[in-house]
C-alpha positions as CSV (number, residue, x, y, z in Angstrom):
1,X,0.0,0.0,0.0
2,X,1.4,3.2,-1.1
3,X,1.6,6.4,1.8
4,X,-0.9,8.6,-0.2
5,X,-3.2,5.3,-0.7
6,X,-2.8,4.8,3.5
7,X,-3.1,8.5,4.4
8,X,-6.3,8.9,2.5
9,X,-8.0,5.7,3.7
10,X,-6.9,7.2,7.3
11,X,-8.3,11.1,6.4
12,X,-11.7,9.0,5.5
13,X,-11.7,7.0,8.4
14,X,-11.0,10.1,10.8
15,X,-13.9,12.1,9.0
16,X,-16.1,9.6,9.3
17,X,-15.4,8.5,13.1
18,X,-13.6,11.2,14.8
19,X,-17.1,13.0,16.3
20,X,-17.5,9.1,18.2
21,X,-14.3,9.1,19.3
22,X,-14.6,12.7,21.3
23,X,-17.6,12.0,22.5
24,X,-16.1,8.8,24.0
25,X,-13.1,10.4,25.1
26,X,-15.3,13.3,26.9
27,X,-17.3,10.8,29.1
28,X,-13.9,9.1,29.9
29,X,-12.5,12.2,30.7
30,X,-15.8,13.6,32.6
31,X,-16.4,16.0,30.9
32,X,-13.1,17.6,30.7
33,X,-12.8,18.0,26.7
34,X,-9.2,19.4,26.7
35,X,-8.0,16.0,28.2
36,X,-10.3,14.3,25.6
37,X,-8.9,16.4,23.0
38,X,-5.4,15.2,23.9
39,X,-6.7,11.7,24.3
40,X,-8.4,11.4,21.1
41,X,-4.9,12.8,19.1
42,X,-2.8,10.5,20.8
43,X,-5.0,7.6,19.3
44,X,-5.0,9.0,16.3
45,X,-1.7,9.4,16.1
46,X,-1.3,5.3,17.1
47,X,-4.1,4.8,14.8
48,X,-2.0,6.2,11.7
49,X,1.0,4.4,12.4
50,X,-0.3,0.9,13.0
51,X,-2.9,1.8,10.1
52,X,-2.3,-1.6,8.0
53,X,-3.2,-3.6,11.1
54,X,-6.0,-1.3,12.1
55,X,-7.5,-1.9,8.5
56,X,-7.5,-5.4,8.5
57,X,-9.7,-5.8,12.0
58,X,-12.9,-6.8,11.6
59,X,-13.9,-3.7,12.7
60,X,-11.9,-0.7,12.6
61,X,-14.0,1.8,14.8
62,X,-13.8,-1.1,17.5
63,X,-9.7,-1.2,16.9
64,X,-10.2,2.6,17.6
65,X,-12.2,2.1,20.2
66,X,-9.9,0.2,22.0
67,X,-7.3,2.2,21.3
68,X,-8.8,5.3,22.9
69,X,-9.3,3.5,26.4
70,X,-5.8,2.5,26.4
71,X,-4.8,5.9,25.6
72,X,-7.3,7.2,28.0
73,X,-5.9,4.9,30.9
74,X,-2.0,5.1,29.9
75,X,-2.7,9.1,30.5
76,X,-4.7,8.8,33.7
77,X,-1.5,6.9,34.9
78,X,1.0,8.9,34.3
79,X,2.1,11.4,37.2
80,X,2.0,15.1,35.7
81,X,-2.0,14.5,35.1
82,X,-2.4,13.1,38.5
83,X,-1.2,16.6,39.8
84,X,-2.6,18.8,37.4
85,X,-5.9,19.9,38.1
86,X,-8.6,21.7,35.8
87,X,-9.2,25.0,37.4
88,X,-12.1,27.7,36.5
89,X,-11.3,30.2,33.3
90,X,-8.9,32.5,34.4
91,X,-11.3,35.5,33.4
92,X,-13.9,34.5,35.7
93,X,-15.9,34.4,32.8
94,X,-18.3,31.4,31.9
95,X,-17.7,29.5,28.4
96,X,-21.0,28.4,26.6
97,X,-20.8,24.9,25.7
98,X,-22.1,24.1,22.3
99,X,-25.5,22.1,22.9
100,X,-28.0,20.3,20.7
101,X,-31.7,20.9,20.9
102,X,-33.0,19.3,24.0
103,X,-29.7,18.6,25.7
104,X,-30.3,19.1,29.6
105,X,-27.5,20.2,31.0
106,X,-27.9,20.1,34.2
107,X,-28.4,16.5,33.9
108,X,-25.3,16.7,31.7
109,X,-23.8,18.3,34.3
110,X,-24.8,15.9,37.7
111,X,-24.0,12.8,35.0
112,X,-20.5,14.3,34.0
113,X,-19.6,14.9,37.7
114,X,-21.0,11.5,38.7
115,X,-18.7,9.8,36.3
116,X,-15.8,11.7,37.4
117,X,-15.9,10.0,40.9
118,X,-14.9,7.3,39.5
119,X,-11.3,5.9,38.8
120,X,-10.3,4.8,35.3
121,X,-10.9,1.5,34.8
122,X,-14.5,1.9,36.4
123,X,-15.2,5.0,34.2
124,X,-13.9,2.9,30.6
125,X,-16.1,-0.2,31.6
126,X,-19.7,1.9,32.6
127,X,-18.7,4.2,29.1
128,X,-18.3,0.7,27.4
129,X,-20.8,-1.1,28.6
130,X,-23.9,1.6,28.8
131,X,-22.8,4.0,26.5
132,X,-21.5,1.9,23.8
133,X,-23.5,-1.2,25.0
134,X,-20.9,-3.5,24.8
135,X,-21.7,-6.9,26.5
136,X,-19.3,-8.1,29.1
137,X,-16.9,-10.0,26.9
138,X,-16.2,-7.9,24.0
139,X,-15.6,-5.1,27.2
140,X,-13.1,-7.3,28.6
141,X,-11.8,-7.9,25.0
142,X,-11.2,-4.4,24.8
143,X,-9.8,-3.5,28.5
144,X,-7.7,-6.3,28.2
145,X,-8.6,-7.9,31.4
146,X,-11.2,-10.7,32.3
147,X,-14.8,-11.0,32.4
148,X,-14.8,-11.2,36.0
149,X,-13.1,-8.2,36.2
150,X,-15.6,-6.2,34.0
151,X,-18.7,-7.4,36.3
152,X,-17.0,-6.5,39.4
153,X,-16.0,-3.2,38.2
154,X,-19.1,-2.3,36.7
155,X,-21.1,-3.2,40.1
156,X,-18.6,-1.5,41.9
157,X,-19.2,1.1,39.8
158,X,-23.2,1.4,39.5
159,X,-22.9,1.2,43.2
160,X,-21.1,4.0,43.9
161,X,-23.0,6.0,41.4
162,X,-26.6,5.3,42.7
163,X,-24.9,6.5,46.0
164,X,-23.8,9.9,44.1
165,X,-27.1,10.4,42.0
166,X,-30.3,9.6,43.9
167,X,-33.4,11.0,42.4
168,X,-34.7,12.7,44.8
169,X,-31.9,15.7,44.2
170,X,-32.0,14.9,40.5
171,X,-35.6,13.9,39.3
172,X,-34.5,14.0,36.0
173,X,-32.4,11.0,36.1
174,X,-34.3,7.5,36.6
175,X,-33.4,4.8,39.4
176,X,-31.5,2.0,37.5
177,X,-34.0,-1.3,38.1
C-alpha cells in the first residue's frame, strides 16, 4: 500500500469516526474536553502508524475504540496528570458549551460529575458497557482484562453511582432497576 493510498483511507476514516471518538473520550474524561482532545490525538496518532493492522480488523471503529481506552488509561497513569488539576477560566468568565436541541444540562452536568468520581478503569467499563452497549466479553476484550473483572468493576461502579445520584436531588435521572 502506497503512503498517499494509506493516508487517504486514514483522512476518510477520521472524518467519518472522529465525532465518536470525542464523544467517548469526553465521558472518559468527565467531561473535561481538553483532556479528551489530547486523548483522542494520541489515538490518532497510534491509529495512523499501525494503520495496515488497524484496517485489516474486523472492525476498525472497535480497533479505535480500543485504542482510545488505552490511551485514555495510559494518560490517567501517568504522574504530571495526576497533579494537574482543571481550574475555573482565568477570566472568571463562563464559556458556553455548544448544545443540541434538548440537551439538559444540568443533567449533563450531575452525570458528567458523577462519572468523574470514578477511577479509570471503572469510568472505561460503565462508558463501554452503557454508552456503547458492549456486553461483558467484547468489554473485557477491549480493556484487556477478564470478564470477572468487568462485572466487578461495573457493580462497583453502579454502586457507587446510585450513592452519588439519587433521584430525589435529581428527578431527571431515573433509578437503575
Amino acid at each position: 500500500m502506497r503512503a498517499d493510498d494509506r493516508t487517504a483511507e486514514f483522512v476518510e476514516f477520521t472524518r467519518t469516526h472522529r465525532r465518536d471518538l470525542v464523544r467517548t473520550a469526553t465521558l472518559l474524561c468527565a467531561g473535561d474536553e481538553a483532556f479528551a482532545e489530547d486523548v483522542v490525538q494520541t489515538t490518532l496518532t497510534r491509529l495512523y502508524l499501525s494503520w495496515r493492522r488497524v484496517r485489516r480488523a474486523d472492525s476498525p471503529l472497535a480497533y479505535a475504540r480500543r485504542s482510545l481506552t488505552h490511551a485514555f488509561i495510559d494518560e490517567t497513569r501517568r504522574a504530571h496528570r495526576r497533579r494537574e488539576t482543571a481550574t475555573a477560566d482565568p477570566a472568571g468568565e463562563l464559556v458556553a458549551e455548544p448544545t443540541t436541541p434538548g440537551t439538559d444540562l444540568d443533567t449533563r452536568a450531575v452525570v458528567l460529575a458523577a462519572l468523574a468520581s470514578l477511577g479509570p478503569r471503572q469510568r472505561a467499563v460503565v462508558v463501554l458497557r452503557h454508552w456503547h452497549d458492549l456486553d461483558v466479553a467484547e468489554t473485557a476484550r477491549v480493556l484487556g482484562c477478564s470478564t470477572g473483572t468487568v462485572k466487578s468493576q461495573n457493580a462497583r461502579a453502579l454502586a457507587h453511582l446510585r450513592t452519588v445520584i439519587t433521584p430525589a436531588e435529581h428527578p431527571t435521572l431515573e433509578a437503575s432497576p
